[in-house]
C-alpha positions as CSV (number, residue, x, y, z in Angstrom):
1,X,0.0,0.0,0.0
2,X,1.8,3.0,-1.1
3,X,1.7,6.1,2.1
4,X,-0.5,9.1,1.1
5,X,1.8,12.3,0.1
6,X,1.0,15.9,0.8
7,X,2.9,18.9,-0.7
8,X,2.7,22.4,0.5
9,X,3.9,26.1,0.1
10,X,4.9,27.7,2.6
11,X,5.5,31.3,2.9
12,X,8.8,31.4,4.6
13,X,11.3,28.8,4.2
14,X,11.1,26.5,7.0
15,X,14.0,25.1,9.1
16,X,14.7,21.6,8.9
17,X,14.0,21.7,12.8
18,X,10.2,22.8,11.6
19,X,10.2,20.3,9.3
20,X,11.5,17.4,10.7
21,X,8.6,18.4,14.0
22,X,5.9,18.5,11.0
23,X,6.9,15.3,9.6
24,X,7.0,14.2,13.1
25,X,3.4,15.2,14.0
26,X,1.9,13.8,10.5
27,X,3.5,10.5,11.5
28,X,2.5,10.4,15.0
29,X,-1.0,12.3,15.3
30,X,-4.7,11.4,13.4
31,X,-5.2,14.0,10.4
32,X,-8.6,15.2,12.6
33,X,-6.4,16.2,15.2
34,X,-3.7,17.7,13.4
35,X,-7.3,19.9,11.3
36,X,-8.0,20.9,14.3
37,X,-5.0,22.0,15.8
38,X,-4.9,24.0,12.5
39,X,-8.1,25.5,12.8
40,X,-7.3,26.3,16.4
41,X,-4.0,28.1,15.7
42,X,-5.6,30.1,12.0
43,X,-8.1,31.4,14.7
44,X,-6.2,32.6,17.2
45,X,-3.6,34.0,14.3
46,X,-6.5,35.6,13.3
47,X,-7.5,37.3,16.1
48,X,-4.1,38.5,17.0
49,X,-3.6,40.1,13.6
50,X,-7.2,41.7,13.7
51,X,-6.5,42.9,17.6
52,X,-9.0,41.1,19.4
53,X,-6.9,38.9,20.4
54,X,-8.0,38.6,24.9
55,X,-5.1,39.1,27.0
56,X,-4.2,36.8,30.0
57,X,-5.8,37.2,33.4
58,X,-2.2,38.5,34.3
59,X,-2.0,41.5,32.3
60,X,-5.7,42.2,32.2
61,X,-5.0,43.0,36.5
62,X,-1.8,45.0,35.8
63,X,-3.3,46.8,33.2
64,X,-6.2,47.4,36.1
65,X,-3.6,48.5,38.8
66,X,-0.6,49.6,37.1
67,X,-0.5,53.2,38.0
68,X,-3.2,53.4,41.2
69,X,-2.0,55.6,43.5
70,X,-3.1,54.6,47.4
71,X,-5.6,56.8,47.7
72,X,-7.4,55.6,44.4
73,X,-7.4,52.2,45.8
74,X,-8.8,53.2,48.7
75,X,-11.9,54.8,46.8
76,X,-11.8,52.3,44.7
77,X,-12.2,49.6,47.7
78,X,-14.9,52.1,49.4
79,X,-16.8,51.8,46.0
80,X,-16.4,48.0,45.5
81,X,-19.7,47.1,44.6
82,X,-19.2,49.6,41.3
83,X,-16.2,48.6,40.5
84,X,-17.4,45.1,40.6
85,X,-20.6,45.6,38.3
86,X,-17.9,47.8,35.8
87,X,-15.5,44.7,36.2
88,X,-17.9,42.6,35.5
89,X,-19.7,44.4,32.2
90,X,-16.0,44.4,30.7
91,X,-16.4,40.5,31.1
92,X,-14.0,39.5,33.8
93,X,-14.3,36.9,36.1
94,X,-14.8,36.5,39.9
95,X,-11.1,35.0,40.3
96,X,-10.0,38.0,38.1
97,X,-11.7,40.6,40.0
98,X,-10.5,39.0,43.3
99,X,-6.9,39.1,42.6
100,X,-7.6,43.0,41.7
101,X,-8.8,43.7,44.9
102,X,-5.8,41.7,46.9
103,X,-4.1,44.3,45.0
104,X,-5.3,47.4,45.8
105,X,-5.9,46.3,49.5
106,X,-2.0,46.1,49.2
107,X,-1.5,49.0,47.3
108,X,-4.2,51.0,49.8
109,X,-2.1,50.1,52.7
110,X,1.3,51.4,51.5
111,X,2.3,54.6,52.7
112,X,1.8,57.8,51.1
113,X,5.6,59.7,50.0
């Protein structure tokens, strides 16, 4: 039975590290997984091109307290429930919005220079 053979263009040249790793994953995984690691990876290149792209729960809290000075988390923790429903119409989670407040409670208790 002769083996099935696919040819492709690619538009960089790719390593023969990249290609020996795509010969290994042809050889090793089911063509349905492989389409749909594919699909999953055009997607996501996709959305990163295009911007929309959703950051990590990591930068989406620094980007929240970056630049807070003490006494804007301390409003900000006196006005929880606000920030809460505005952290929660942007779409972030409960575990998200906890770690945010951890946070400022830190940054609220540092001392003002």
């Amino acid at each position: 039975m002769q083996k099935p053979e696919i040819q492709f263009q690619f538009s960089a040249q790719p390593t023969e590290i990249e290609l020996k790793k795509l010969r290994e994953y042809f050889k090793e995984m089911p063509i349905s997984e492989i389409l749909s690691g594919l699909k999953f990876a055009k997607n996501r290149w996709s959305a990163k091109d295009a911007g929309t792209l959703k950051v990590g729960r990591k930068s989406i809290i620094q980007k929240e307290v970056h630049s807070v000075t003490s006494e804007q988390a301390q409003w900000r923790l006196k006005n929880w429930k606000m920030m809460i429903a505005n952290y929660r119409r942007r779409g972030y989670s409960y575990p998200t919005i906890s770690r945010i407040k951890k946070i400022l409670i830190q940054k609220s208790k540092k001392k003002i220079k």
